[in-house]
C-alpha positions in Angstrom: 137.1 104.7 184.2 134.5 107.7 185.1 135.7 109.0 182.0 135.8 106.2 179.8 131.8 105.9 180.9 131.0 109.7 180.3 133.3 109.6 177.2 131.5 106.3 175.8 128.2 108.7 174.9 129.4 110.9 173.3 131.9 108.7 171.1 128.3 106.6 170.7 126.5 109.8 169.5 129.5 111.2 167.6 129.5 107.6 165.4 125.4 107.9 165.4 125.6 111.4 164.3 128.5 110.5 161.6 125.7 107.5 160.3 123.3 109.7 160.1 125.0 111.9 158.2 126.2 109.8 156.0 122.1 108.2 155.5 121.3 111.9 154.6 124.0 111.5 152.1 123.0 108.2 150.3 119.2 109.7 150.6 120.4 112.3 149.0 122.4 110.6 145.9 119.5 108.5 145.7 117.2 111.1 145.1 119.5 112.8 142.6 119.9 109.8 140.9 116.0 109.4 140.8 115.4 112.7 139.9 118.1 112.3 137.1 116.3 109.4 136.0 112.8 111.0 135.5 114.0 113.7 133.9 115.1 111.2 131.3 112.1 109.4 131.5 110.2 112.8 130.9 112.5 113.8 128.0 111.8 110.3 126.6 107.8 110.9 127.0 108.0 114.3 125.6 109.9 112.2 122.7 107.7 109.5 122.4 104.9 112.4 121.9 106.3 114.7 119.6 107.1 111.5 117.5 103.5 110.5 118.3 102.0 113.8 117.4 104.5 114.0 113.5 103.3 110.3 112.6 99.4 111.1 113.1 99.9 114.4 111.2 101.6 112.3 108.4 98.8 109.6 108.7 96.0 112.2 108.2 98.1 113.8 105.3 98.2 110.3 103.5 94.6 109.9 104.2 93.9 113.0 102.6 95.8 112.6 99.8 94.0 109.0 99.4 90.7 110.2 99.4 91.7 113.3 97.0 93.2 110.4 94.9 89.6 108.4 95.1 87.9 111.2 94.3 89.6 111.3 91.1 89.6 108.0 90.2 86.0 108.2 90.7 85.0 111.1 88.9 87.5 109.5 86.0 85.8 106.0 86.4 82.7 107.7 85.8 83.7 109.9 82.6 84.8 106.5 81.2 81.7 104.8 82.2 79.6 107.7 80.2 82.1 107.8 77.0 81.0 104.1 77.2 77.5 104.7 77.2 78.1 107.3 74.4 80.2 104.9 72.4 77.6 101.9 72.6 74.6 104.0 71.8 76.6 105.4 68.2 77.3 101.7 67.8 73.7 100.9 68.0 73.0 103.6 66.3 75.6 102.8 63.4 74.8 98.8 63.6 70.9 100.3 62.7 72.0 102.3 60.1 73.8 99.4 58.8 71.0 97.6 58.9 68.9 99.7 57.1 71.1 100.7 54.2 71.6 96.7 53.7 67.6 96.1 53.6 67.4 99.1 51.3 69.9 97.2 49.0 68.1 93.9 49.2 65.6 95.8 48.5 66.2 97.2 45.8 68.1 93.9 44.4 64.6 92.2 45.2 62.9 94.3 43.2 65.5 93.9 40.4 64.6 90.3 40.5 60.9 91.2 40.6 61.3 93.0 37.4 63.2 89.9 35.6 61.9 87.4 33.3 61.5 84.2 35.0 64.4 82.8 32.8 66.8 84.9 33.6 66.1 85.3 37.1 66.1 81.8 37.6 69.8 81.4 35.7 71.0 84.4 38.0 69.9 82.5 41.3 71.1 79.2 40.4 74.3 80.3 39.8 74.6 82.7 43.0 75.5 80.6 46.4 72.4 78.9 47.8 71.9 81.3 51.0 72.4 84.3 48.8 69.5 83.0 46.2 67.2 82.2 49.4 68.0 85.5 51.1 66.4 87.2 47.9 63.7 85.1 47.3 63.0 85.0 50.9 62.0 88.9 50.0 60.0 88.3 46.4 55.7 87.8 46.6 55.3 84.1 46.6 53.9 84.1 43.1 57.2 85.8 41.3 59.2 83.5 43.4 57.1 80.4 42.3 57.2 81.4 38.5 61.4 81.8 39.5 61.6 78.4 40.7 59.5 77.0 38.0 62.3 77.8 35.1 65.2 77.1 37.5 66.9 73.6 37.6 64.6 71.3 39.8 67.7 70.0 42.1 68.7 73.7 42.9 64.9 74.8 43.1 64.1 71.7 45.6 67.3 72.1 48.1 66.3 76.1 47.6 62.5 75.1 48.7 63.6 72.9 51.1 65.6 75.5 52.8 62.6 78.2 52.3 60.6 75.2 53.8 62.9 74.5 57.1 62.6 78.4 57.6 66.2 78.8 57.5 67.2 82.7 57.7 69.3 83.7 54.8 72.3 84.5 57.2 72.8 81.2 58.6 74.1 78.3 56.5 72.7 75.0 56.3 74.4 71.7 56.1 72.6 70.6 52.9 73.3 73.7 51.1 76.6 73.1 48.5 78.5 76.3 47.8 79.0 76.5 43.7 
């Protein structure tokens, strides 16, 4: 039994030293295994970065191209806004060169009309539409347009006074006026 006793240590510490070697073993393929894992982990960051890095990089290329694209728009917003201005001042201008040639003309028909007997002016007028006749005698010195209305017929020389009289411009047309 002596033996058995001195044998029982050193079975013990042969079954101790056969745990702890397989602990070191485990630690081991643990730390393998962990190791394995952050390396993935690392390769997934350096991933996730370079990924990262291409979509910023394509972000600030868009946002380039954006503003380049504004830029444009604006300076062609602004060429239209000028060929605008350009087109609406020769309008204008046009509209007042209209305006000027057609007072030249009534001009020139007023005086016509100042020229005119009386008689004939007055058969003219009365057949001509009422807002044509006033425009023109709107235009003649109150004394040839009275001597005018004097020979014309007294209905179409009172509605034509009346009109004159309600200061009715010669563009406009008037309820009372009758077109012949």
């Amino acid at each position: 039994m002596r033996i058995l006793i001195l044998l029982l240590p050193i079975f013990l510490f042969a079954v101790d030293k056969q745990k702890l070697l397989d602990c070191y073993e485990i630690f081991e393929q643990k730390k393998a295994e962990l190791e394995a894992k952050a390396e993935q982990l690392l390769e997934r960051q350096e991933a996730f970065e370079a990924l990262k890095n291409t979509y910023l990089a394509l972000v600030k290329k868009k946002e380039k191209m954006l503003e380049q694209k504004q830029k444009e728009l604006n300076a062609t917003l602004a060429k239209i806004e000028d060929e605008k201005k350009r087109i609406e001042e020769l309008i204008r201008q046009k509209q007042q060169l209209l305006e000027e040639i057609k007072s030249a003309k009534m001009d020139k028909i007023t005086q016509s009309y100042a020229k005119m007997r009386p008689n004939n002016a007055a058969q003219i007028l009365s057949n001509m539409k009422p807002k044509d006749a006033l425009e023109i005698l709107q235009k003649l010195q109150p004394k040839i347009m009275a001597k005018i209305l004097a020979k014309m017929d007294p209905q179409k020389a009172a509605m034509l006074t009346q009109m004159l009289q309600q200061g009715e411009d010669a563009n406009e047309t008037s309820p009372n006026t009758s077109k012949r």
